[in-house]
C-alpha positions, -999 to 999 in steps of 0.1 A, spaced: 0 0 0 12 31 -9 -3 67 0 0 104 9 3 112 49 -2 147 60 -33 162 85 -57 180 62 -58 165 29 -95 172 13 -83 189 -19 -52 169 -30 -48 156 -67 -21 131 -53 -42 101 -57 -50 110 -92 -20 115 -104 -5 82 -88 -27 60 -105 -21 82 -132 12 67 -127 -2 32 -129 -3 28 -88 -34 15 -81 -28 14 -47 -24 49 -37 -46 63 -7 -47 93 18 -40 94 54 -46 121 77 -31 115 107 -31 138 139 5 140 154 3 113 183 -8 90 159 24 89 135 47 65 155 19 37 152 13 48 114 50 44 104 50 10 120 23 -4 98 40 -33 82 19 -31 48 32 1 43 52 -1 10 60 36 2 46 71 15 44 110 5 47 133 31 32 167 31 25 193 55 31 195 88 49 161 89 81 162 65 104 163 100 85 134 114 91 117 83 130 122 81 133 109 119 111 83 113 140 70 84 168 47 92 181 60 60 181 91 42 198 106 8 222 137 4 195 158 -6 173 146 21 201 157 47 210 184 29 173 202 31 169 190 68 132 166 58 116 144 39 85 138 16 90 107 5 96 74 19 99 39 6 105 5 27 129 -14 19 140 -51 21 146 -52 55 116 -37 69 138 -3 73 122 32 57 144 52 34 135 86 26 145 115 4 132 144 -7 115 147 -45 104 182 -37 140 188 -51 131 174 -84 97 196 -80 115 225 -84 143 216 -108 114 207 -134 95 236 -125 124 263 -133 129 241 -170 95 245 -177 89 279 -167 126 291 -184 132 312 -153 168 317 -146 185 317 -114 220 317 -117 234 351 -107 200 361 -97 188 380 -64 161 355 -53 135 363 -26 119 336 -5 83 339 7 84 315 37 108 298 58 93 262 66 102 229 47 96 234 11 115 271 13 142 245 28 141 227 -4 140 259 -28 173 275 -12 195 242 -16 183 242 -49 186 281 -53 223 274 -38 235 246 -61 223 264 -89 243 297 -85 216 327 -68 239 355 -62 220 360 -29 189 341 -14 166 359 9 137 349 30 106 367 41 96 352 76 66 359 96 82 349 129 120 363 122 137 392 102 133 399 78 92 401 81 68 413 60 77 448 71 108 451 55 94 443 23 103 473 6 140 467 13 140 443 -17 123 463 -38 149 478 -60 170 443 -57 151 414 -57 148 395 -94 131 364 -82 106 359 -62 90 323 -46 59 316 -30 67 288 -1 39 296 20 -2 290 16 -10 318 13 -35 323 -16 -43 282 -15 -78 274 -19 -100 280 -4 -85 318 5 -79 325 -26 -68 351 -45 -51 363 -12 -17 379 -16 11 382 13 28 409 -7 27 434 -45 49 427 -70 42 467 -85 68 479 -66 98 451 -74 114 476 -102 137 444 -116 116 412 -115 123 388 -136 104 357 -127 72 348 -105 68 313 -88 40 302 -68 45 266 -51 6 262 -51 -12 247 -73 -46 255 -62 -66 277 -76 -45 275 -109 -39 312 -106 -31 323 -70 -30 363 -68 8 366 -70 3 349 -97 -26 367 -114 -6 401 -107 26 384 -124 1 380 -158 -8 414 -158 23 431 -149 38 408 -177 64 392 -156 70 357 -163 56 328 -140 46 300 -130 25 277 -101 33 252 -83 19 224 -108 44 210 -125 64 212 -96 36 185 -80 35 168 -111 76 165 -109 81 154 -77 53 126 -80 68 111 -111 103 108 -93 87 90 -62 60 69 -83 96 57 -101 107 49 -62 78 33 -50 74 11 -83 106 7 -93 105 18 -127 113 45 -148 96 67 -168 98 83 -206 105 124 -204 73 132 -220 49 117 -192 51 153 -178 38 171 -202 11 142 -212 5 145 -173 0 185 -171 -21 187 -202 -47 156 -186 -46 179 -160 -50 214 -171 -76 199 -198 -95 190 -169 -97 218 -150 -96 244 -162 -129 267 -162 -141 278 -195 -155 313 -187 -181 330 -207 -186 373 -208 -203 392 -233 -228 416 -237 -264 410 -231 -280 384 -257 -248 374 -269 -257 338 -270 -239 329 -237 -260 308 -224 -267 290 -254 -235 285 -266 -227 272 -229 -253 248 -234 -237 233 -266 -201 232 -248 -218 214 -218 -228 186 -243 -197 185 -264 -177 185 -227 -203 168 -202 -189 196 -178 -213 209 -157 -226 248 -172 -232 271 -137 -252 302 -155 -244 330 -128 -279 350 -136 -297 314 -129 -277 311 -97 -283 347 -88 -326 342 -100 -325 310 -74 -315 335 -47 -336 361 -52 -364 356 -79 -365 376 -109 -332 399 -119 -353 426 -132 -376 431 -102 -353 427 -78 -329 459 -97 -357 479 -101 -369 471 -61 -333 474 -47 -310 492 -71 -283 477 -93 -254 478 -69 -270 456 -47 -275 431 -76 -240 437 -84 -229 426 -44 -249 392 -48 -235 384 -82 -205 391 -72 -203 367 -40 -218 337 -64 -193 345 -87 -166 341 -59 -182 310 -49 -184 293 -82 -143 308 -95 -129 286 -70 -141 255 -82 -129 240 -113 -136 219 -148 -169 239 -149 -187 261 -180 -194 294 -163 -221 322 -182 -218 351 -164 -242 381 -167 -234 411 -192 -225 435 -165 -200 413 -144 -171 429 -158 -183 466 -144 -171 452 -108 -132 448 -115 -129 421 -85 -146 398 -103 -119 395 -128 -99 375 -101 -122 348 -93 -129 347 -129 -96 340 -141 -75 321 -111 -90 288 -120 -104 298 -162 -100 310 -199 -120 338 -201 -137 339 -233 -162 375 -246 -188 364 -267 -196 395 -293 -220 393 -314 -230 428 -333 -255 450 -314 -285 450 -340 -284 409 -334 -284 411 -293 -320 396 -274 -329 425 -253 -362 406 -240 -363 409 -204 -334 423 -196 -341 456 -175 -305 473 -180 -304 465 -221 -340 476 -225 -343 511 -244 -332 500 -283 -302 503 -303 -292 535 -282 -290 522 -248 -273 488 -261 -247 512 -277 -244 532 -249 -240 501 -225 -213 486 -253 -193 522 -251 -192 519 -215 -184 481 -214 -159 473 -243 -129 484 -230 -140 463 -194 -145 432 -217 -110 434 -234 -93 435 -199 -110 407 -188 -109 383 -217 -85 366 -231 -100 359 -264 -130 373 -281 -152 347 -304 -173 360 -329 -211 347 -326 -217 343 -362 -225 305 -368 -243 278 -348 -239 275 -313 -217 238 -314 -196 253 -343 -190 286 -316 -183 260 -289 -158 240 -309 -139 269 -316 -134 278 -280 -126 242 -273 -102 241 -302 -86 273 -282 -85 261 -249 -65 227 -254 -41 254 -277 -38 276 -249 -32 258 -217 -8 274 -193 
């Protein structure tokens, strides 16, 4: 039996990507602390990951450990051996390794920043050490340098690493720190891999700094221990094949546009071409509080906006859903976040003459108010999208198209 060991382990993709692997014999265990001496004695134990808070427990819990294991002071994973005996090293190392290839971030000669200072920020400064940083620095909540002496890296640091989980579902897009005011940064990673796009993240897309989650580095460091506990190697490209199952999966496609666009209808057809589940935010939003149009003419539009924008929150953090939103959820800027840290966002435009305005309170008025409401929206809509479609066919050959883009366009 093989498995992952840590004490709150709900929202792990471990056990799918280990039979992935082709170990069918992959399980969880959450374990409370005066529980692990009886749980590393179990003698049908075969091999074990170890994730947080128990990477410490793990490494004196080994009879043996490798280099890089002693060298980063823990271990995530160990294997039994012939004897009975646990041997344990550390495949967070690989993690990273992978994750700096795949991202092309550089770190030789580079000024690297640490967020964090437990295990895995262990494992990031011996590899940020072997691999030639000019200077490593972490950011501690308990030590200096804290948070508050943040802007003394400003004008140096070039690299900056998430090691803490902060921003990890569900708290998500939280941010310990900006990256405006870092005047040379040069690369963005984020060791967490859920929501897709953690803040730090998010603000590294707009700012155009390039970056990267902590994905492939989960993806990396389960394909070196899968090759321990099995005993068997595996071809180079069973990463990538691995990320793109994954991402494929996933990853929200998200629908804006203007009023009568065809959103919900062309989210129907992608919910049969899929068989992903299509969450229409106005149909959420009507289940809550009965018809849109009354209840904006009764209460106002801003507090129609409020509600649609905590269902909106609600529904971002999930993932390998269709999402329609309303026509107006790009007016509230914070819902580009939820919107975007787990999804593609795709506007749907169709021309303005063509747009259904039947029952739609805000659209209501003719040509001019639905060019007046387009003036004021446009620009909102290209910030939040990252492709526009043009409505001008059926609704399945629409969907394909957006299909066709999204296994394109996974990153």
């Amino acid at each position: 039996m093989f498995g992952l060991l840590g004490r709150t382990l709900v929202h792990t993709y471990s056990p799918m990507i280990h039979k992935a692997l082709g170990n069918t014999s992959y399980d969880i265990f959450e374990m409370e602390p005066d529980q692990l001496q009886d749980f590393f004695n179990r003698s049908d134990l075969q091999g074990l990951n170890i994730t947080i808070p128990y990477k410490i427990n793990a490494l004196q819990a080994c009879h043996h450990i490798s280099d890089i294991a002693e060298a980063i002071g823990c271990v995530n994973t160990m294997v039994r051996q012939a004897d009975g005996s646990w041997y344990g090293t550390n495949t967070d190392y690989d993690g990273f390794l992978a994750t700096l290839d795949w991202s092309g971030i550089e770190v030789i000669h580079k000024h690297c920043l640490i967020l964090g200072d437990g295990a895995s920020s262990n494992t990031v400064h011996v590899a940020l050490e072997r691999l030639g940083a000019a200077s490593i620095t972490h950011i501690s909540r308990h030590r200096f340098p804290t948070y508050e002496h943040i802007a003394q890296f400003y004008e140096r640091a070039q690299i900056i690493i998430n090691c803490t989980p902060v921003g990890m579902y569900p708290q998500c897009p939280d941010q310990s720190i900006r990256l405006a005011p870092f005047t040379h940064l040069e690369g963005v990673i984020d060791l967490v891999y859920n929501p897709h796009r953690t803040g730090i993240v998010l603000e590294a897309e707009t700012l155009g700094i390039p970056h990267v989650n902590g994905l492939i580095f989960l993806l990396a460091q389960a394909i070196a221990a899968s090759a321990l506990f099995l005993g068997r190697t595996y071809d180079e490209s069973i990463l990538v094949d691995l990320y793109k199952q994954f991402r494929q999966a996933q990853e929200n496609i998200v629908l804006i546009g203007m009023p009568g666009a065809g959103k919900s209808t062309i989210g129907e057809a992608l919910a049969k071409l899929t068989g992903r589940t299509l969450v229409d935010i106005d149909n959420r939003i009507t289940e809550e509080v009965g018809s849109i149009s009354d209840y904006i003419l009764t209460h106002g539009e801003p507090a129609f906006r409020t509600i649609e924008a905590k269902i909106i929150s609600d529904v971002g953090k999930q993932t390998g859903l269709l999402i329609s939103t309303g026509g107006g959820a790009v007016t509230i800027p914070e819902n580009f976040a939820p919107l975007r840290q787990n999804g593609r966002i795709y506007e749907i435009y169709r021309p303005l003459e063509e747009l259904d305005t039947t029952g739609r309170v805000l659209s209501s008025g003719g040509i001019e108010r639905l060019q007046q409401l387009y003036n004021e929206r446009a620009a909102l809509y290209a910030t939040f999208r990252q492709v526009q479609v043009l409505n001008n066919g059926t609704p399945e050959t629409v969907a394909q198209c957006i299909l066709d883009d999204l296994y394109k366009n996974l990153v």
